[in-house]
N, C-alpha and C positions, 0 to 999 in steps of 0.2 A: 145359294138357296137350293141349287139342285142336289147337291148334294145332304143337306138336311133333310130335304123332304124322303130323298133316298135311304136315309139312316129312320126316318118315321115309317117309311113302307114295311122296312126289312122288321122292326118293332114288331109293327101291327101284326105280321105275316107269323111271326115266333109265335105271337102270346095267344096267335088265334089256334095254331098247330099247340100252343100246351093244350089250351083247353078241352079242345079235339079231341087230345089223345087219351081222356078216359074212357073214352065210348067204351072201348069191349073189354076196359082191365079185369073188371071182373066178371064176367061172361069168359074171358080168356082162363083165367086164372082156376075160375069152377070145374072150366072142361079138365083142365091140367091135374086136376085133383081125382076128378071120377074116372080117368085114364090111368091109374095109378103112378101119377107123380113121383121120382125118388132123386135124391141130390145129383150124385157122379152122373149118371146119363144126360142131366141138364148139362150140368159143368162142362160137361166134354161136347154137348153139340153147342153149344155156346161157346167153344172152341177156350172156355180159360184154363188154361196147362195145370196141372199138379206136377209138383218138385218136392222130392226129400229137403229136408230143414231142421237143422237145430232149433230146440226151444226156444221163441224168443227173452230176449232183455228189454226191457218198460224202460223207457226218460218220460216222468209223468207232470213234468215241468217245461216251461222254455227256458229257465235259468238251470237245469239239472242235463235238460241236451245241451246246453250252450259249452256247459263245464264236459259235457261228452266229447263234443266236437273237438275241442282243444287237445285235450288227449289222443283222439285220430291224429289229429295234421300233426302232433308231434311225435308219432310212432309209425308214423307210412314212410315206407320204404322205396314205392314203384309210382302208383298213382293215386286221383282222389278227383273222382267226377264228381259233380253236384249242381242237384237240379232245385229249383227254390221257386215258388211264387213268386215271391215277394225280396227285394235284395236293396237294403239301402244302408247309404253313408250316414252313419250315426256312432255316438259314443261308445253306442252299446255293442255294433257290430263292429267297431275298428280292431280289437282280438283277434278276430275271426280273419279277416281280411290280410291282415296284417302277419299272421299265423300261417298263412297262406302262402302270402307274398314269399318269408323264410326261407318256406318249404321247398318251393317251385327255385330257390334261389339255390339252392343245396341238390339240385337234381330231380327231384319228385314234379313229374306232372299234372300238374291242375289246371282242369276243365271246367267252367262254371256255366250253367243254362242260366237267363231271370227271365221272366215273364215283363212284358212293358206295363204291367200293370201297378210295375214298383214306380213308375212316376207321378201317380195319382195317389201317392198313399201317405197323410197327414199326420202331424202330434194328434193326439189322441184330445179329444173333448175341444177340437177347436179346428179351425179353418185354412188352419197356416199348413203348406205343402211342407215334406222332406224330399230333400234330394235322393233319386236313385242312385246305387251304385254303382253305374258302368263307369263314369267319370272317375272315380275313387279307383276302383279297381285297374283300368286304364292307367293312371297313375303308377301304381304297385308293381305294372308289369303281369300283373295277372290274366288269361284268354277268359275271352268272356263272351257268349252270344246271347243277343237279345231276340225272345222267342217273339215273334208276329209284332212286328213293332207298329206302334199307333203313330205311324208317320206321316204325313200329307198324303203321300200317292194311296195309302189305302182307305184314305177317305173315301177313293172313289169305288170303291167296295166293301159296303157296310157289312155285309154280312161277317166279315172277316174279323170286324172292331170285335163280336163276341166270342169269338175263338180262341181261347185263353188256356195257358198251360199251368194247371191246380196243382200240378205234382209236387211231391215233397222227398229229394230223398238222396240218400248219398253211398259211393260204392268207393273202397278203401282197398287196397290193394288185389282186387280180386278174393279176400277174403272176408269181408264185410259190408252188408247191406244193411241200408236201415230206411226203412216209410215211415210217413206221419203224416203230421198235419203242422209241425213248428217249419216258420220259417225264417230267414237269416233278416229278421227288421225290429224295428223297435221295440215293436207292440208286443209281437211273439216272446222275443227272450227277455224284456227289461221293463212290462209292464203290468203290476208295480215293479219297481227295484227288486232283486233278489227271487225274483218268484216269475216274471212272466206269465205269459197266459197259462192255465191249466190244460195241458195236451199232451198228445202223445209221439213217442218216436219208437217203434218196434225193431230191435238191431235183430238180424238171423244172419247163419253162414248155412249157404245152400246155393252150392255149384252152380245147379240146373237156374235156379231164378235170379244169382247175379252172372251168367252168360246174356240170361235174356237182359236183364237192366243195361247190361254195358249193351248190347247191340240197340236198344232203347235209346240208350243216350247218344252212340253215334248218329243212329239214324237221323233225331231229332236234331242233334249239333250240325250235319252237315247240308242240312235244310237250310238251316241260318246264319251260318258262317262260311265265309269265304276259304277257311284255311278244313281241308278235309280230313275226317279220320278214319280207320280204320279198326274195326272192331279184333281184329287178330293182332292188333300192337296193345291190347290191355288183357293179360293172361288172368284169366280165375282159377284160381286152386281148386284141386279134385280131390277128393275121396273124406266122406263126411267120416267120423270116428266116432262122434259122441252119440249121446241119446236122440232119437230124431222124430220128429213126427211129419206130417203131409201138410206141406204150405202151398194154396192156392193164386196165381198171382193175375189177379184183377186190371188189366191193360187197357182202360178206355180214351178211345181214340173215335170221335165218332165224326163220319159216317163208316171211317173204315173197320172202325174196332168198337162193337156195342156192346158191351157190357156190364156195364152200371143197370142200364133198367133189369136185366137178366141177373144180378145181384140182388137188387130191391125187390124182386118176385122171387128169389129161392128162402128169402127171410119169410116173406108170407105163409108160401107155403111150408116151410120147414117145423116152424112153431107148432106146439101143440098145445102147452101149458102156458109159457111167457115168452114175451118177445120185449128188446129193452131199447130206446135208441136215446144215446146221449147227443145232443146237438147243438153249438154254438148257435143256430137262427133255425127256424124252422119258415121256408118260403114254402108253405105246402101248394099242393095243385090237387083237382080230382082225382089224376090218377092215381096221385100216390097216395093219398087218402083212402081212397077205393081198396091198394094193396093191404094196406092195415085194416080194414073192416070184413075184409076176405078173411083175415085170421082172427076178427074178435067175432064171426059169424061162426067159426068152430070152438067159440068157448076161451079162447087167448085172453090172457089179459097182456095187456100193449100200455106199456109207458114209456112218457117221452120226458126229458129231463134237458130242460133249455136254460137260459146263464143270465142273472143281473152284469152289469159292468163292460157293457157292450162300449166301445171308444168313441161309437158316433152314434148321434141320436137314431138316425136314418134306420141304420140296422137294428134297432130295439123294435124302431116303431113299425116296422116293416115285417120284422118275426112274430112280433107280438102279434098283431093284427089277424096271424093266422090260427092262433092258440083255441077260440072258441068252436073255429070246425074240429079239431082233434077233441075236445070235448064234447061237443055235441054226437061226437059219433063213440061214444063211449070211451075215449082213453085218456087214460092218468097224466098230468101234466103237472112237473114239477120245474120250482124253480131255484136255480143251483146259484147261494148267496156264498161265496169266498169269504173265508175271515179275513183274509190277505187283501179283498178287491181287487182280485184275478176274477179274468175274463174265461168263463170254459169254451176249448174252443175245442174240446176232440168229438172227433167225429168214431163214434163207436157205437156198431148193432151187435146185441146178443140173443138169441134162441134158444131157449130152453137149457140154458146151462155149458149149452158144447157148440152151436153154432157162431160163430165170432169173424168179426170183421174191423178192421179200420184199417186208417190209412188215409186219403186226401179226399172222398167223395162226401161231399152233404146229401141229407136224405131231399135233394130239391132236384129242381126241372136244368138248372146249371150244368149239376156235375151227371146228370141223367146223357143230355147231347150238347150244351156247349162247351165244356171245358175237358182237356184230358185230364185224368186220374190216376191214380194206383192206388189201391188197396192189397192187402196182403188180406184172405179169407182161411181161416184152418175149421177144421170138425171134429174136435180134440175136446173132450171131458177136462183135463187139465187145464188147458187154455182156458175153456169155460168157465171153470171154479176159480182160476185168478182174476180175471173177467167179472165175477160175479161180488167178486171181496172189495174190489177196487170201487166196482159200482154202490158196495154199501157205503163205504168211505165219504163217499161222495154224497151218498145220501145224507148223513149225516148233517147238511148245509141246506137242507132243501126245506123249501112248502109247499104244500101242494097249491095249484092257481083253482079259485073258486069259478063258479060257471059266470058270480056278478062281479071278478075280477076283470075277468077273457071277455064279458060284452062292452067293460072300461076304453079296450083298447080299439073296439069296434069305431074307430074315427077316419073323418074323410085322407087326415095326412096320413095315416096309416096304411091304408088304403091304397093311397097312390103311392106309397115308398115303398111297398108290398109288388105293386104291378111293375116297377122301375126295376127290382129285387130279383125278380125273377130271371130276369134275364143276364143282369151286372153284376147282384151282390154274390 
């Protein structure tokens, strides 16, 4: 009993700190603006690094990363860290696992993070668990740690249960990196068959921000695993050759590392004309609400572009619910219907054409302070206008949600799978 009441404290204590936290966003944000405001200066006292980067490569599929991945583990030669949300024993991930397994059997080193969040994670439209991977991979002979594990003893420290590692992403011999938002489980790469969720995975080769990923990934692995590593035993290749542009690399670790909300305030003010955010759920809050009414007060027009074919009702009815504040404060809300009945699940902001971001953060109170992140952010006109083609494509599938749709979903379960959302989903 003590300990539940303890897990209702730590609740109440969160969702009273979101609410809180609009008070001055935009009061903060206005001053930031009539001080003359400009990207890099932010970037930089916000401490997120710029690195030289090749253009990236798009997997705009889970079924088209899935077919990526395979081709990595069968052409690495040295090593292949990989960090996942989400990591389960399924038909669909047995490839992957098993690819792996090979790999690591033929000399290549494989290091695997999961998140404990992969034991909670069910067939889609139904009730029944799926097993997580550690067992499977344990099996395979594959290293494997489990990040913040939701195991009895941290019961007795609630605050801990929401501490969750969102990341997505994988480093291949020191010469390739790649962020998103797919992860190595059912739903991601196999659902429906052949198509997976609708997401993204951004591959770049860039010295400076696969150093930092690999000492990322040490640091985190020997948090949670008893066998230690060192980051000067996995070499990254030097000297870029090709075309390159400036890749920003978005680290949020919070309390240590804050940078998601300093992300979500450089979109605001950055805009001037449009601001775009595609998003599998939207758990909106004041503040961040607040951030986008800051740039539709200088004339922006702000659309947000959210997904039918959610796996669980909970997150429908929980996203949805929020749909009529982002309307009522003037912005476009579209809903992104799959021919396939693929789930969109990429998390991508665009500004005006060159401002560009994705990677693992939802535009929510989650990936703001409970969860770590990576985004990859560039300010590249090219980037932008690929960015911006892919976003019509996409439009292509959409309706826009009426204002007597968004007050449909104004219900009490909503409601509460909305306040639960905030903090879990």
């Amino acid at each position: 009993m003590k300990i539940k009441k303890g897990a209702q404290f730590t609740l109440i204590v969160l969702l009273l700190g979101l609410l809180l936290s609009s008070c001055s966003t935009t009061a903060r944000l206005e001053k930031m603006e009539r001080d003359g405001w400009s990207l890099l200066p932010f970037l930089e006292q916000h401490h997120i690094p710029a690195y030289e980067s090749s253009y990236p490569t798009y997997y705009n599929t889970g079924a088209e990363w899935n077919e990526r991945t395979l081709e990595l583990i069968e052409g690495a030669q040295d090593y292949i860290l990989i960090c996942t949300f989400l990591g389960v024993a399924h038909a669909s991930t047995e490839p992957v696992w098993s690819a792996l397994a090979q790999k690591m059997a033929e000399g290549v080193r494989v290091y695997i993070l999961i998140d404990s969040s992969s034991n909670f994670q069910m067939i889609p439209n139904s009730s029944e668990l799926i097993q997580a991977a550690y067992m499977r991979l344990g099996e395979l002979g594959l290293e494997v740690a489990e990040y913040n594990s939701l195991s009895l003893s941290n019961l007795f420290f609630p605050l801990s249960l929401f501490h969750r590692n969102h990341q997505k992403y994988w480093v291949v011999d020191g010469e390739l990196l790649a962020i998103g938002g797919v992860n190595i489980n059912h739903t991601s790469i196999a659902w429906p068959l052949g198509v997976g969720n609708i997401d993204s995975m951004a591959e770049v080769y860039s010295p400076g921000a696969l150093q930092a990923v690999v000492d990322l990934f040490v640091e985190t692995w020997n948090d949670y695993s008893p066998k230690q590593l060192k980051s000067s035993a996995f070499a990254v290749k030097e000297g870029l050759e090709e075309e390159s542009t400036t890749l920003y690399l978005v680290d949020h670790n919070w309390p240590k590392k804050r940078e998601v909300s300093p992300l979500f305030d450089a979109f605001s003010l950055y805009a001037q004309e449009e601001l775009w955010l595609i998003q599998g759920y939207t758990f909106i809050t004041p503040a961040l609400l607040d951030r986008l009414k800051v740039a539709i007060s200088r004339g922006v027009k702000v659309s947000v572009v959210l997904s039918e074919y959610s796996t669980q009702d909970k997150y429908e009815l929980a996203s949805f619910y929020g749909i009529l504040d982002l309307i009522e404060a003037g912005i476009n809300v579209y809903m992104y219907n799959s021919p396939d009945g693929a789930f969109l699940h990429l998390k991508l902001m665009v500004a005006d054409g060159k401002l560009v971001t994705m990677g693992s953060a939802n535009y929510n109170f989650r990936s703001q302070v409970l969860s770590r992140e990576l985004n990859f952010l560039f300010e590249d006109e090219r980037i932008g206008g690929e960015a911006l083609t892919y976003i019509e494509e996409l439009m292509e599938h959409t309706r826009k949600v009426t204002l007597e749709e968004a007050q449909n979903y104004r219900t009490f379960k909503g409601w509460f799978n909305n306040l639960l959302m905030q903090v879990w989903g």
